[in-house]
N, CA, C and O atoms as a MOPAC input file, in Angstrom:
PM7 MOZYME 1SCF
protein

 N      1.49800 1    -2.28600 1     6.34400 1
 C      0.33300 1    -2.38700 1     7.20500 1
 C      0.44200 1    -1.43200 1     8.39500 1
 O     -0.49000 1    -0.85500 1     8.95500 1
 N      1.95600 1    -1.35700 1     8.72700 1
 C      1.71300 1    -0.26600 1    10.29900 1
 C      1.47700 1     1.07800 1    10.12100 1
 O      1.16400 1     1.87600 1    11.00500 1
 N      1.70600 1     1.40400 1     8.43200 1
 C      1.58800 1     2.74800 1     8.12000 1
 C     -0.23100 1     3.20700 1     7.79200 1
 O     -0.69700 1     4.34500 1     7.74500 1
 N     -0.85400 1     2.07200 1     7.63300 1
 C     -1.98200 1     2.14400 1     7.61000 1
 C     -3.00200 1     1.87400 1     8.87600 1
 O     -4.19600 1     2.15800 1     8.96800 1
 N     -2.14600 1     1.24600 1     9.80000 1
 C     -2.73200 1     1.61400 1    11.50600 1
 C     -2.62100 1     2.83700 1    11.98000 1
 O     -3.40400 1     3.50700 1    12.65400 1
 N     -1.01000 1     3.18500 1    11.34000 1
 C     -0.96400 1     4.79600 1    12.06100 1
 C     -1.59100 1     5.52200 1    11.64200 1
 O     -1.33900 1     6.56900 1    12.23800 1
 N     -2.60600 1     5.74100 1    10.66100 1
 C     -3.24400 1     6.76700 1     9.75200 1
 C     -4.21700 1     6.47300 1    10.02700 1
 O     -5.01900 1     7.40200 1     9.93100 1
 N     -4.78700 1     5.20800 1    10.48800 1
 C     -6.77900 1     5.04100 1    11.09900 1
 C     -6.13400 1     5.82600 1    12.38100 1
 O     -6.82000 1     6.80800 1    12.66500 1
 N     -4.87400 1     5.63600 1    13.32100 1
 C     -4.86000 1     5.73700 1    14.70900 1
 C     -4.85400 1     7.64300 1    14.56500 1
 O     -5.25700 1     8.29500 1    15.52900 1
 N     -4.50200 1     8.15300 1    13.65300 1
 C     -4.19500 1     9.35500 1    13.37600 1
 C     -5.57500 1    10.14700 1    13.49000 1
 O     -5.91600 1    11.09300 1    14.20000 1
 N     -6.31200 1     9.31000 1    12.40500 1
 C     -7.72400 1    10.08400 1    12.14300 1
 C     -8.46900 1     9.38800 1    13.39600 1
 O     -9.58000 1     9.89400 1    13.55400 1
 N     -8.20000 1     8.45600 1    14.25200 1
 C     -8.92800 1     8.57300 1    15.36500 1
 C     -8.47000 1     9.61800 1    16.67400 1
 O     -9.06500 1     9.93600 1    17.70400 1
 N     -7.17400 1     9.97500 1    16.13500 1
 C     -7.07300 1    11.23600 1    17.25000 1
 C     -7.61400 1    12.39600 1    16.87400 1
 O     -7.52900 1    13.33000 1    17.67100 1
 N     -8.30600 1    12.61200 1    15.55200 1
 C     -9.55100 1    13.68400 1    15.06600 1
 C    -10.78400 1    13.29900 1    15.38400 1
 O    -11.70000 1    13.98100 1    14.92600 1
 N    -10.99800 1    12.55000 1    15.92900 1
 C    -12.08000 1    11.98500 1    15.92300 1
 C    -12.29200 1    12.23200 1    17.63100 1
 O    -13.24200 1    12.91000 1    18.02100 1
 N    -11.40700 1    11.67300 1    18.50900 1
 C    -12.06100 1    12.04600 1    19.57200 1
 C    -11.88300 1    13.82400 1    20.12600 1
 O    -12.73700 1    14.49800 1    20.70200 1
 N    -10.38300 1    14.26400 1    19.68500 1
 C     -9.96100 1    16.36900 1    19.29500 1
 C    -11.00100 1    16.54000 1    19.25000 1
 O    -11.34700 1    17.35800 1    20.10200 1
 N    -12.00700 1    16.07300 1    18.48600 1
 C    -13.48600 1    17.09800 1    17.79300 1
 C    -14.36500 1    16.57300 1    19.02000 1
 O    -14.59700 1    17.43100 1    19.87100 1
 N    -14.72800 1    15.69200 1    19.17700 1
 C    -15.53600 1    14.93600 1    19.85000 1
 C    -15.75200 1    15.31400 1    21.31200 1
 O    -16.82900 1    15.35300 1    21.90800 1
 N    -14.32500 1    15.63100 1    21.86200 1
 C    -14.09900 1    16.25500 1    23.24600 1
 C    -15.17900 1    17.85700 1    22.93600 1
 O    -16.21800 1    18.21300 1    23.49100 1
 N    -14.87200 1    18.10500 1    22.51900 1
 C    -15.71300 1    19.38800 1    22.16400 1
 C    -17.10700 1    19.51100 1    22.82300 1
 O    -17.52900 1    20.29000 1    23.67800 1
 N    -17.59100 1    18.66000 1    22.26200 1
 C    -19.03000 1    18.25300 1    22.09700 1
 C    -19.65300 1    17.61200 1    23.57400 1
 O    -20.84700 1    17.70700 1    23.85600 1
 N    -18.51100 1    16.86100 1    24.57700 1
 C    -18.82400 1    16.49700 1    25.74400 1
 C    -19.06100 1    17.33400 1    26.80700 1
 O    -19.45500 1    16.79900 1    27.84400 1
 N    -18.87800 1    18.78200 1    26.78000 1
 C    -18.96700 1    20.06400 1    27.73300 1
 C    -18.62200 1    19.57300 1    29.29700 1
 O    -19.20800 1    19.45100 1    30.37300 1
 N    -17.16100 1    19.35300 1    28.67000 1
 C    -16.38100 1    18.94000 1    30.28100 1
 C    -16.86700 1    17.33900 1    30.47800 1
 O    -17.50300 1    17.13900 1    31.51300 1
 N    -16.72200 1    16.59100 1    29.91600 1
 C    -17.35200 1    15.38100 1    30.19200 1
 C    -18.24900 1    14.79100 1    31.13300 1
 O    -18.18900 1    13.78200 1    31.83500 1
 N    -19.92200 1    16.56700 1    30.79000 1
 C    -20.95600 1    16.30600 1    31.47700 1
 C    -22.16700 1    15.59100 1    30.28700 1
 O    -23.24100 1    15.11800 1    30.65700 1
 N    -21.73100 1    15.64300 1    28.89400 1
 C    -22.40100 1    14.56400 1    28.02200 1
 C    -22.26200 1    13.41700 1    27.95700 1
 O    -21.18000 1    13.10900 1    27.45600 1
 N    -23.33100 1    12.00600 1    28.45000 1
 C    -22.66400 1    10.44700 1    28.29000 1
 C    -22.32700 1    10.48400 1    27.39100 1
 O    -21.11700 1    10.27100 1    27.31500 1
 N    -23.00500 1    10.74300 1    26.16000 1
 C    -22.85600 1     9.39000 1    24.82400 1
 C    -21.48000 1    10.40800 1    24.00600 1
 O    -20.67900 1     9.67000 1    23.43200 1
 N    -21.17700 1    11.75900 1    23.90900 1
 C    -20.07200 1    12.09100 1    23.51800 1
 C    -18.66100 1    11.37100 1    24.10300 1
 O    -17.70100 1    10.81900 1    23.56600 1
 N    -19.16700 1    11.76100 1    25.90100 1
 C    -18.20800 1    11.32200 1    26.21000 1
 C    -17.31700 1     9.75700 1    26.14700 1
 O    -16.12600 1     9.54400 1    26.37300 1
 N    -18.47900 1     8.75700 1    25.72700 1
 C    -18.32300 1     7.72000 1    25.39800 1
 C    -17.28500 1     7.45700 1    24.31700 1
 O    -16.19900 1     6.87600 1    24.32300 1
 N    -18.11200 1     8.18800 1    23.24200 1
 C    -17.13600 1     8.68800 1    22.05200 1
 C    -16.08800 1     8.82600 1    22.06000 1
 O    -15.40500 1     7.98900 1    21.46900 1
 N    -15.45500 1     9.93300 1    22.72200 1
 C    -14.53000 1    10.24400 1    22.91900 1
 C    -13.33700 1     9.38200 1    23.62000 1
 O    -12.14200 1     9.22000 1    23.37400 1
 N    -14.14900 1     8.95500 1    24.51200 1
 C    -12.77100 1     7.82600 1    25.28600 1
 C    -12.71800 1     6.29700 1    24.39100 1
 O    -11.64800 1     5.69400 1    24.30300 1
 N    -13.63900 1     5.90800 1    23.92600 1
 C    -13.57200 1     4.87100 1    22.99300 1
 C    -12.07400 1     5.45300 1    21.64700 1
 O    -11.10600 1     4.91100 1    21.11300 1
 N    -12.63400 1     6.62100 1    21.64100 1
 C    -11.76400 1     6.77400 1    20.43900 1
 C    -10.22600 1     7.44400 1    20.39400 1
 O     -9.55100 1     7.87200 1    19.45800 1
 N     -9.93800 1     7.31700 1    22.10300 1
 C     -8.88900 1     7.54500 1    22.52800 1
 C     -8.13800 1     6.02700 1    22.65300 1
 O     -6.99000 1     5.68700 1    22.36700 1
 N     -8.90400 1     5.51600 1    23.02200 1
 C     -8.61800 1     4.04300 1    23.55600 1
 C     -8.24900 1     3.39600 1    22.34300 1
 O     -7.07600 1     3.10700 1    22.11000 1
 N     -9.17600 1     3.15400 1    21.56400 1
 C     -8.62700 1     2.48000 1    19.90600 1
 C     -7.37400 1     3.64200 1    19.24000 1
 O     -6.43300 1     3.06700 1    18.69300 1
 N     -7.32200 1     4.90800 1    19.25100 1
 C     -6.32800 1     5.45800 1    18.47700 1
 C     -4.69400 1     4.69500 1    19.54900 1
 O     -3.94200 1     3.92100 1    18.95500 1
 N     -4.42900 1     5.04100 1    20.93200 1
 C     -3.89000 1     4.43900 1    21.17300 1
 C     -3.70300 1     3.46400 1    20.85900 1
 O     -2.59000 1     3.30900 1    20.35700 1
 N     -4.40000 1     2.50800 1    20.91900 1
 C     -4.06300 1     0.81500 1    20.57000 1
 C     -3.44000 1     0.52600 1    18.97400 1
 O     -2.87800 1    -0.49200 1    18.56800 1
 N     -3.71900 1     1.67200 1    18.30300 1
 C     -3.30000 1     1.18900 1    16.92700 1
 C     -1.82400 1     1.64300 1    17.05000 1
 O     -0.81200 1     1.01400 1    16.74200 1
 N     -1.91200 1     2.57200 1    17.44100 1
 C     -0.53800 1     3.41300 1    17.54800 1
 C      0.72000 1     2.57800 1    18.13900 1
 O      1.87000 1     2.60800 1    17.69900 1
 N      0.13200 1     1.66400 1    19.47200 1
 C      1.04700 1     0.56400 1    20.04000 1
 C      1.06900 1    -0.35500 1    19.04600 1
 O      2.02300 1    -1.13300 1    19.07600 1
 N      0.17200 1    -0.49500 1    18.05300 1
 C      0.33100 1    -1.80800 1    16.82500 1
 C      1.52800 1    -1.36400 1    16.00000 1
 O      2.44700 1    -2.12400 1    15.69300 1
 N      1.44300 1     0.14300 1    15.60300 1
 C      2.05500 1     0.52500 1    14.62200 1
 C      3.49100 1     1.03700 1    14.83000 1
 O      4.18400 1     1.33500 1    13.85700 1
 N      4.09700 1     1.17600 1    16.52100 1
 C      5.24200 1     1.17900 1    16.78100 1
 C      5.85800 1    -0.13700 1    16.98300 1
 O      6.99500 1    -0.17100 1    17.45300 1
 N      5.15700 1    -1.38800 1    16.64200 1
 C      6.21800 1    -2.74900 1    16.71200 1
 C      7.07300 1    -2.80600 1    15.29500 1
 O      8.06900 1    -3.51200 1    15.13900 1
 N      6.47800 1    -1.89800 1    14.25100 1
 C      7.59500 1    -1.80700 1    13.17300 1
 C      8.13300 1    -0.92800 1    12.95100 1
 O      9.30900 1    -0.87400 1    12.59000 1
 N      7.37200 1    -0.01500 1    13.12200 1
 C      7.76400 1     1.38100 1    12.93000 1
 C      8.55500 1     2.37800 1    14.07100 1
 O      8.27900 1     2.35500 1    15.27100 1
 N      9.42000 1     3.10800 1    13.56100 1
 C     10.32800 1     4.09600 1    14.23400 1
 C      9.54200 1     4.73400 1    15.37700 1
 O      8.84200 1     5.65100 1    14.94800 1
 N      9.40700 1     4.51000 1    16.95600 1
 C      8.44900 1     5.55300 1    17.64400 1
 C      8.88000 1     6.70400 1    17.77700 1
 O      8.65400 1     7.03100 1    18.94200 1
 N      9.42900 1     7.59100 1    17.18400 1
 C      9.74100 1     8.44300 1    17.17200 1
 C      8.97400 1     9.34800 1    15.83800 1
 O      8.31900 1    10.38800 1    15.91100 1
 N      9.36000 1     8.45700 1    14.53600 1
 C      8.40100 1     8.95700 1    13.49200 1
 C      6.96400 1     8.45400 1    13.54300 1
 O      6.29400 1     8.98900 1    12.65900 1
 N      6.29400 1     7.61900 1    14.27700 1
 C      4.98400 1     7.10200 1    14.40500 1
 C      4.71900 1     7.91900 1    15.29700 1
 O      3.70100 1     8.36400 1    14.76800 1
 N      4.81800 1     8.55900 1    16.35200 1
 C      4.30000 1     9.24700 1    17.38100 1
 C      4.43300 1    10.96000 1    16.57700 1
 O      3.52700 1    11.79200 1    16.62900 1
 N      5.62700 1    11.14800 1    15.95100 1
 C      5.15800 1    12.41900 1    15.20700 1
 C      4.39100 1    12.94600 1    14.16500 1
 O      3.91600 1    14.08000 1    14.09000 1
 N      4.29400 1    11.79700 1    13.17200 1
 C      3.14100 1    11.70100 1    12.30800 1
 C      1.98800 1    11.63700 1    12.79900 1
 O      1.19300 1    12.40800 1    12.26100 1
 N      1.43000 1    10.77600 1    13.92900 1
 C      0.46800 1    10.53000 1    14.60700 1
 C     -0.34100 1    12.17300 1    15.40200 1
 O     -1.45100 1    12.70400 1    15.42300 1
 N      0.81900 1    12.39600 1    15.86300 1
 C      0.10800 1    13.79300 1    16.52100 1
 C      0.32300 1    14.71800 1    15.23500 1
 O      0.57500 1    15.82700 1    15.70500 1
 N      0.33700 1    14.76600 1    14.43200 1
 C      0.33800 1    15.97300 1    12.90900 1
 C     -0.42200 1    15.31600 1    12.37900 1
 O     -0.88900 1    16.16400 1    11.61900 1
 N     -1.01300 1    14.31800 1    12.13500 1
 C     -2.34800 1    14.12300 1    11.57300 1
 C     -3.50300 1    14.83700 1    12.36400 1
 O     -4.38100 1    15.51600 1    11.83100 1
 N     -3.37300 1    14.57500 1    13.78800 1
 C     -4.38100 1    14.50800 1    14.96300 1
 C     -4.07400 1    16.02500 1    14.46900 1
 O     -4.88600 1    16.48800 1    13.66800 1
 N     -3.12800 1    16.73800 1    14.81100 1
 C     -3.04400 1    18.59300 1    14.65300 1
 C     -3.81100 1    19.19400 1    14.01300 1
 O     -4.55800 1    20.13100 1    14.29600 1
 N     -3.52400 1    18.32600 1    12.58500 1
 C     -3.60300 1    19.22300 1    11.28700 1
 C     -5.33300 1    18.95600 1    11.19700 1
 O     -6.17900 1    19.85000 1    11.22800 1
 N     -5.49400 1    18.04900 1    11.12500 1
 C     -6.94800 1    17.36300 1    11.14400 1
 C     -7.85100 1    18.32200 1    12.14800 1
 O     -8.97200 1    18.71400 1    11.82500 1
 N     -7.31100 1    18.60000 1    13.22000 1
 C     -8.34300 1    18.64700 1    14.33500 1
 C     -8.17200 1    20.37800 1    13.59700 1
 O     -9.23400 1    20.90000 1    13.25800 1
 N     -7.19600 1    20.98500 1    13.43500 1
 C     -7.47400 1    22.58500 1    13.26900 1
 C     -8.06200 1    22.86100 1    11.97800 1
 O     -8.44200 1    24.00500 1    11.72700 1
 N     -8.20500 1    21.68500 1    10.91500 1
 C     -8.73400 1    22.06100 1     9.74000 1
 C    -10.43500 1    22.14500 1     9.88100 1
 O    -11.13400 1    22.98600 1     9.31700 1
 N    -10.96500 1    20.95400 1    10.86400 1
 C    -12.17900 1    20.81000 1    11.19400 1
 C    -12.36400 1    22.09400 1    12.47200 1
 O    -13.54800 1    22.36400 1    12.67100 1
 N    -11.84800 1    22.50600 1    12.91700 1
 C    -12.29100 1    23.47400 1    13.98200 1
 C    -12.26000 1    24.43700 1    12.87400 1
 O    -13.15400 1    25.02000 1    13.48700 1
 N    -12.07600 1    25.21100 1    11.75700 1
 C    -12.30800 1    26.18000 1    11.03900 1
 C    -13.31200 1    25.48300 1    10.06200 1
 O    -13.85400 1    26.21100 1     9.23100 1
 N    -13.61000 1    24.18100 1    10.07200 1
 C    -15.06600 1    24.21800 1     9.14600 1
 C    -15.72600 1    24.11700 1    10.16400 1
 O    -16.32000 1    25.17900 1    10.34700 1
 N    -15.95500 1    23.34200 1    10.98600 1
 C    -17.17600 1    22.98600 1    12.41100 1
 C    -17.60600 1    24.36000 1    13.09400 1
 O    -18.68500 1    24.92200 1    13.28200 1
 N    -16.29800 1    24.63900 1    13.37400 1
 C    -16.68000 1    25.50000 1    14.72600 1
 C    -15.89200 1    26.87600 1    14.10900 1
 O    -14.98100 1    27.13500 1    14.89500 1
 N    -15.90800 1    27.71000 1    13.15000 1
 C    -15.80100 1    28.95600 1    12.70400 1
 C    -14.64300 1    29.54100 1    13.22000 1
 O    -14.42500 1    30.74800 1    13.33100 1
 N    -13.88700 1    28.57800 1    13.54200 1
 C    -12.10200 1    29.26000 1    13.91400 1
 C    -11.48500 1    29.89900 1    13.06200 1
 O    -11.87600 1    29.55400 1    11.94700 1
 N    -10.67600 1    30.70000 1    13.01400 1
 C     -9.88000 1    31.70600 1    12.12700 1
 C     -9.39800 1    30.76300 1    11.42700 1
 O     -9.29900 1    29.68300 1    12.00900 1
 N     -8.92900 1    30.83700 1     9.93000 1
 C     -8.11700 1    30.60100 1     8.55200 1
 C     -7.85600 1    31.51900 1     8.51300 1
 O     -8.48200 1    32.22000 1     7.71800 1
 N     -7.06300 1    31.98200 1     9.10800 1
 C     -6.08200 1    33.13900 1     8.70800 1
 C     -4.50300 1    32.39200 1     7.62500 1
 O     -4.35500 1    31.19000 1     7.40000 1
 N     -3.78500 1    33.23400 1     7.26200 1
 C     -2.67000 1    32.49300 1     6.32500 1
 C     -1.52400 1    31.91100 1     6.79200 1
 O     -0.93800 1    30.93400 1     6.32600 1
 N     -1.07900 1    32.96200 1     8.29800 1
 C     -0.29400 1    32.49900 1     9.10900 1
 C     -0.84100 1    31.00800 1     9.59700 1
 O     -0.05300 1    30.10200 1     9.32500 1
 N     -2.13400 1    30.58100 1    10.31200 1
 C     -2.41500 1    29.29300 1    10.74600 1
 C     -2.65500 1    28.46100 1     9.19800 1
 O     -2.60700 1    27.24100 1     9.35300 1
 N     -2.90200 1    28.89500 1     7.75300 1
 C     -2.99100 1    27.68500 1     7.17700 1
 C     -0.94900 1    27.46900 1     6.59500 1
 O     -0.46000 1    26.40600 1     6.21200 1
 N     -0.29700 1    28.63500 1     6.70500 1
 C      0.75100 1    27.88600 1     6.79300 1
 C      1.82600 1    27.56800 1     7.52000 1
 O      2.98300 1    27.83300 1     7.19200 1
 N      1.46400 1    26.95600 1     8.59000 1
 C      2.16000 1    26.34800 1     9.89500 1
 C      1.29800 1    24.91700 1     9.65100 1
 O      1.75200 1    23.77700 1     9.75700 1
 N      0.21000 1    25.22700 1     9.36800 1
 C     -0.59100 1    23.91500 1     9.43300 1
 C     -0.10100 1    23.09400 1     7.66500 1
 O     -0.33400 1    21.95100 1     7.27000 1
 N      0.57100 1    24.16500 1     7.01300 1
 C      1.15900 1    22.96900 1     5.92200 1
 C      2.49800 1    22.96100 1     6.40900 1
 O      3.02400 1    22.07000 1     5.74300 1
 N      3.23700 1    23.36100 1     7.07000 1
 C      4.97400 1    22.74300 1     7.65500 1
 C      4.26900 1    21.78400 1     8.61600 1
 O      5.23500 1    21.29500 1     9.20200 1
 N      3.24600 1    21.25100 1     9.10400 1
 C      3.27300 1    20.56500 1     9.48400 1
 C      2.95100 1    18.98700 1     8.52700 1
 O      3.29800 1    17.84800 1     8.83800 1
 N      2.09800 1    19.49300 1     7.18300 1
 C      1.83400 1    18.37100 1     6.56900 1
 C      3.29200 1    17.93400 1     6.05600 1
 O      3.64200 1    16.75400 1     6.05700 1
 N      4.30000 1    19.22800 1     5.51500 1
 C      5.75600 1    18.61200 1     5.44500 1
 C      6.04800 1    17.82700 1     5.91800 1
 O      6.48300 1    16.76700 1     5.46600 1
 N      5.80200 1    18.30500 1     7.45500 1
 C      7.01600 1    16.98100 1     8.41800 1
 C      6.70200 1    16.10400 1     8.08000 1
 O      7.39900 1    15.13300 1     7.78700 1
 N      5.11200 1    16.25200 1     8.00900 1
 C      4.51200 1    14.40800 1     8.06800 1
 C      5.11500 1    13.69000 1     7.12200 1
 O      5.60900 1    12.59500 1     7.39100 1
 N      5.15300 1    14.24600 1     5.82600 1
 C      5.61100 1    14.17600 1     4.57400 1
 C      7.28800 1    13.37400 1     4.29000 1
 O      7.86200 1    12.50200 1     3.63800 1
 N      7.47400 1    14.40100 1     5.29200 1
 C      8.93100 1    14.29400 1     5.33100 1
 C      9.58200 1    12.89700 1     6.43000 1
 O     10.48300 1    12.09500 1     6.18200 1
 N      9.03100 1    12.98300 1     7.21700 1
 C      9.30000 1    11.74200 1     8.16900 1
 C      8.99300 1    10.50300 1     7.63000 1
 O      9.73700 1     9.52900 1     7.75400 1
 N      7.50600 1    10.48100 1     6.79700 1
 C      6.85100 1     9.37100 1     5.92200 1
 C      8.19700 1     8.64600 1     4.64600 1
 O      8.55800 1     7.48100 1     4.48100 1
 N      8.52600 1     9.61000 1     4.12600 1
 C      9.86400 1    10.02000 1     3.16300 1
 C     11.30200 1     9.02900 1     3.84000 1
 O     12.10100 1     8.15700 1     3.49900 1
 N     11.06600 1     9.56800 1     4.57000 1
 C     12.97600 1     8.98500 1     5.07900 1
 C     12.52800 1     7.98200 1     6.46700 1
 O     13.40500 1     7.76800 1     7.30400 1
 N     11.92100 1     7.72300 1     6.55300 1
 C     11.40300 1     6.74400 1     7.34800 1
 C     12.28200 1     5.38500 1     6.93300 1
 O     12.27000 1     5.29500 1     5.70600 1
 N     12.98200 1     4.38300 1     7.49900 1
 C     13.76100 1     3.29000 1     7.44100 1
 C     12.32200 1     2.32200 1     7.00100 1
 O     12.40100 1     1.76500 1     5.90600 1
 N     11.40700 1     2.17200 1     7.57400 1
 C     10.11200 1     1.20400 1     7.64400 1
 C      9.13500 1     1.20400 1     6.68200 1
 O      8.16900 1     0.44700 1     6.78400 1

């Protein structure tokens, strides 16, 4: 179950990454709403999901979801470079995730 908090809490740190975008300095209400709501719940899962889990591998998976997520959608959303160098840094990062998920005690 905590591995499945950390992965909503993950894709809610894509969720507000993108979202901040959209608030232009947090002079938009209802983005900005967005955005801190979905800071607020990704945190909270994340504190759910370190009462079992390693915080060390929950906080690094957590921000490499949020990474990988947020730079894959900034090259579909918003026309950021895919160049080969950024899509492969952005897969050593799905490794780690991979890899921490892997040898994880929990």
């Amino acid at each position: 179950m905590a591995w499945i908090l950390l992965i909503i809490a993950g894709l809610l740190e894509i969720g507000w990454a993108i979202s901040l975008k959209y608030t232009e300095g947090f002079t938009r209400l209802w983005p900005s709403v967005a955005t801190l709501g979905a800071m607020v719940a990704s945190i909270a899962l994340l504190g759910l999901a370190v009462r079992t889990l390693p915080l060390g591998t929950a906080y690094a998976v957590w921000t490499g979801i949020g990474a990988v997520g947020t730079v894959l959608l900034g090259i579909v959303l918003f026309g950021e470079a895919a160049t080969i160098a950024r899509l492969v840094c952005v897969a050593m990062i799905v490794a780690g995730i991979v890899g921490l998920k892997l040898f994880s005690p929990a």
